[in-house]
N, C-alpha and C positions, 0 to 999 in steps of 0.2 A: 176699339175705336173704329167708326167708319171711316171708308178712305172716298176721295174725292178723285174720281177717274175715270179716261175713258175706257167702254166697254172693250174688256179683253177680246183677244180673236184666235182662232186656232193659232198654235206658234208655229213658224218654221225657222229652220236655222239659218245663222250667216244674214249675209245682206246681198243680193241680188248684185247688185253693179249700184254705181258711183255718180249720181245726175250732174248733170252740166251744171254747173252753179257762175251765178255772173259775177263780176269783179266785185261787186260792191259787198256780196257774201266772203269770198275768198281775202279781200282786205281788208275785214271787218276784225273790231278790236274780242279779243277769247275774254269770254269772265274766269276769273278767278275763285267763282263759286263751284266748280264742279267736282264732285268726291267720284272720280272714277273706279269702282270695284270691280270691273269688267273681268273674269275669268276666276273669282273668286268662291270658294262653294263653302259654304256651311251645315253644321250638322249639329243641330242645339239636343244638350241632354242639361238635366238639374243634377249638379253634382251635390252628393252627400242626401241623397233620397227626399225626407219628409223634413229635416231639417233646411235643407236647398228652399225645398218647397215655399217654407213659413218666410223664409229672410225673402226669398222675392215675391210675395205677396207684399209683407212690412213695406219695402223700397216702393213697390207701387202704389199704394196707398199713401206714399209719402210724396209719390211725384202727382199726383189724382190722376193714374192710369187705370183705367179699371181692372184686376186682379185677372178677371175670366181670360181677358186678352191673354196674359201670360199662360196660363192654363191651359189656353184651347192651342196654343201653338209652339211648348216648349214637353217633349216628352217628359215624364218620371223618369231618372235614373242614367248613368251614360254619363260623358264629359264633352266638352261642345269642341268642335273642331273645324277650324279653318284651315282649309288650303286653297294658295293660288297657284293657278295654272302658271307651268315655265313655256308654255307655246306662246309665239308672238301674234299678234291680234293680226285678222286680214289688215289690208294696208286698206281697201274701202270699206271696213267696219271703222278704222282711225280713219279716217275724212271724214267720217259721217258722226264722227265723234265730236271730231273739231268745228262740224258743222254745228250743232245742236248747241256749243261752246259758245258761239259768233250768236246765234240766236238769243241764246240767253244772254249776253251781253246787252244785245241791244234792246229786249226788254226792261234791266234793269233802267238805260237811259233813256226810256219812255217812260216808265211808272215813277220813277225818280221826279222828272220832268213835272209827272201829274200831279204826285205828293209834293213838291215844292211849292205848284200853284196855289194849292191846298191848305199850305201853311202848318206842312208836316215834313218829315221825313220817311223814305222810304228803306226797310230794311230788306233785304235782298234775300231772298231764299237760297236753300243749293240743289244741285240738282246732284244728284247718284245714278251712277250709269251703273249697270251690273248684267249679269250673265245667268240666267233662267230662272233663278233665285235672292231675295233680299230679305233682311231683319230691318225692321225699323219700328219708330212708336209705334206704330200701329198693329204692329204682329207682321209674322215672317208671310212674304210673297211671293207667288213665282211667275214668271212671264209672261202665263196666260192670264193675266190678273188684269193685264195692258199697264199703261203708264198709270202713275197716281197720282195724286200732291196728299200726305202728312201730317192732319193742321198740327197737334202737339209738338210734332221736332222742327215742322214749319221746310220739310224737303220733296222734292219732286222727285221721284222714282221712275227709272227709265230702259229698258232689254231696248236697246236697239234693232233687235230682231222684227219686232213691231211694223216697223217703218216695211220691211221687206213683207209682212201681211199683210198691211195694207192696199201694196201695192199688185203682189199678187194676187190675194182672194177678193180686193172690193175694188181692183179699179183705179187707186187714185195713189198715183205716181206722183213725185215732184217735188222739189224743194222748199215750195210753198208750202205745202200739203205737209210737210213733215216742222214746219216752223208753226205751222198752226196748231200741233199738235201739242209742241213745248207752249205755246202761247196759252194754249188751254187750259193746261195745267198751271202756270204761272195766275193764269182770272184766279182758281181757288185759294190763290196764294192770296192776291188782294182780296178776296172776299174774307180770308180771316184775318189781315191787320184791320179792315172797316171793322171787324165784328158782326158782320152778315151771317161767317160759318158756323159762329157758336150759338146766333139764335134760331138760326135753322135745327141744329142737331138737340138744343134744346126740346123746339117744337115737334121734331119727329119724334124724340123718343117719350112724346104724351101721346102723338097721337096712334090712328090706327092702321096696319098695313096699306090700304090704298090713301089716305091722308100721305103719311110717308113716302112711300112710292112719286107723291104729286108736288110735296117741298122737294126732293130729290132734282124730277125735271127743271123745277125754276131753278135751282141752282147751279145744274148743268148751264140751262142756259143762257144764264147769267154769264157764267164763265166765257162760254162763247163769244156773246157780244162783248165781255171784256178782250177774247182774244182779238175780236175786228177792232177795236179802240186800240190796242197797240197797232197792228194793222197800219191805221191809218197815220196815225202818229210816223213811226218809221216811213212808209212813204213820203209826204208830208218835208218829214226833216232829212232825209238819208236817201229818198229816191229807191229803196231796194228791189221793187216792183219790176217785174218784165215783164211784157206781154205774155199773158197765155197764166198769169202767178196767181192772177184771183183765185181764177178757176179753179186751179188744184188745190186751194184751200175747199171752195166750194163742193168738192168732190170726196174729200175728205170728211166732211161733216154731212152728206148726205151718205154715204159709206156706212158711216157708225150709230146711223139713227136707231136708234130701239125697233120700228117696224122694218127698218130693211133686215136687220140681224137676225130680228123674229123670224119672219121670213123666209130666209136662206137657212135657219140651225133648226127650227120648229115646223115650218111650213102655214105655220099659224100665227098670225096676232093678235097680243093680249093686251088691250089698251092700259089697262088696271095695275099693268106691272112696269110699265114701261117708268125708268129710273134717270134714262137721258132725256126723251124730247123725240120726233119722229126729224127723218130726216130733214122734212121741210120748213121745221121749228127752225131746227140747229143753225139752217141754213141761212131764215129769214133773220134770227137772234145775230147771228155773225156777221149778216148783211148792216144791220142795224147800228153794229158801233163799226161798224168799219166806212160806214157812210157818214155817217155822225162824228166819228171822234171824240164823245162825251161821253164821259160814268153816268152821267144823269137819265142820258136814253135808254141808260141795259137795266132799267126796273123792274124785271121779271117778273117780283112778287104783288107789283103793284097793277101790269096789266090788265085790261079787259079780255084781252084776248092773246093766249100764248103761241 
């Protein structure tokens, strides 16, 4: 299954230090949705060889996962093994735990808010925090994968580490900038209760690598503007905003554009491949709902001009 994420960055370990956060983050209510696996490692084997094999094919084909998935990311033979670390987490890897906690909370009672308007309800995602490594619907990941959202288990996947890439290799420090980042991933979350996600992945897998590659961008940028539409909601209703907070979102989505990344890992950019949006997309797309505050403006697929 394709996953819906931002682009991975070299990882580095740990988390740098601890950003000033203002009251309105620090007293902000924790959701209840977070499956923290932080320090957890995994080692998947198909136990009982070719017999393993056939029963988790059957099971996927019974959930409509596609079989290859399992295939391409669980070896032949071996027994699967979890262990969690007994060392205790830094104390500002937990703040920043707690942080992303507070964020996703107040997502839920922004998109809550929207789907109310809407004459629906909103069902809440979860979000997985873990440590260089994760299994999920989508096949197993590891850090450098960056954040993702899920759509089949419907979870956001999260290394913390991330946050300290960011802000060492691209520049874009800050509380904002790391809220944006859960906001981001939370758009693709609303884009698959709409039914956006599923007719997007439909349409890419007719069409042809740069087809593909170009529904990809809109729906990165879609997500975007939906992360500015909470954005402004939360300001709006919650004030969370401090001077200088746009910005580090702003910095953050020009950080991860497809040409800046090109760039700095390639030396070159490849317009054809590009799968997020250039930085100035990201930018303009996140400026859009976060000016706006309406799902109706983040039309990505509908624009004239992306």
């Amino acid at each position: 299954m394709a996953r819906n994420s931002l682009p991975g960055l070299p990882v580095a370990s740990g988390v740098r230090r601890v950003y000033d956060r203002n009251m309105e983050w620090r007293s902000g209510r924790r959701s209840q949705n977070v499956d923290d696996r932080r320090g957890v490692r995994i080692t998947r084997g198909l136990a009982g060889g070719g017999l393993g094999t056939i029963v988790l094919v059957l099971v996927a084909l019974y959930l409509g996962v596609d079989p290859s998935t399992i295939m391409n990311v669980l070896p032949i033979g071996g027994d699967t093994s979890v262990e969690q670390s007994a060392e205790p987490r830094p104390a500002a890897e937990n703040e920043l735990a707690d942080f992303v906690s507070v964020v996703l909370a107040d997502t839920e009672e922004t998109w809550g808010e929207i789907f109310r308007a809407g004459g629906r309800p909103y069902e809440a995602p979860t979000l997985v925090l873990f440590t260089d490594a994760v299994d999920s619907a989508c096949g197993m990941a590891g850090a450098a994968t960056g954040p993702f959202y899920c759509p089949p288990d419907r979870k956001l996947y999260l290394d913390l580490s991330f946050f300290g890439d960011l802000d060492r290799r691209f520049g874009a420090p800050g509380d904002f900038a790391q809220a944006y980042v859960v906001a981001h991933e939370v758009g693709h979350h609303v884009q698959n209760l709409l039914g956006i996600e599923g007719k997007v992945r439909e349409a890419r897998a007719r069409a042809d690598e740069r087809e593909a590659n170009r529904l990809s961008v809109l729906l990165e940028l879609q997500a975007d503007c939906f992360a500015g539409v909470w954005g402004n909601h939360a300001q709006r209703a919650r004030s969370l905003l401090e001077p200088g907070d746009l910005e580090e979102a702003l910095r953050a989505a020009t950080a991860i554009g497809d040409d800046r990344i090109q760039r700095q890992t390639r030396g070159r950019v490849v317009p054809d491949s590009f799968t997020h949006g250039t930085s100035e997309q990201r930018v303009r797309w996140f400026r859009r709902g976060f000016e706006s505050g309406e799902i109706s403006r983040c039309d990505s697929f509908s624009a004239r001009e992306i």
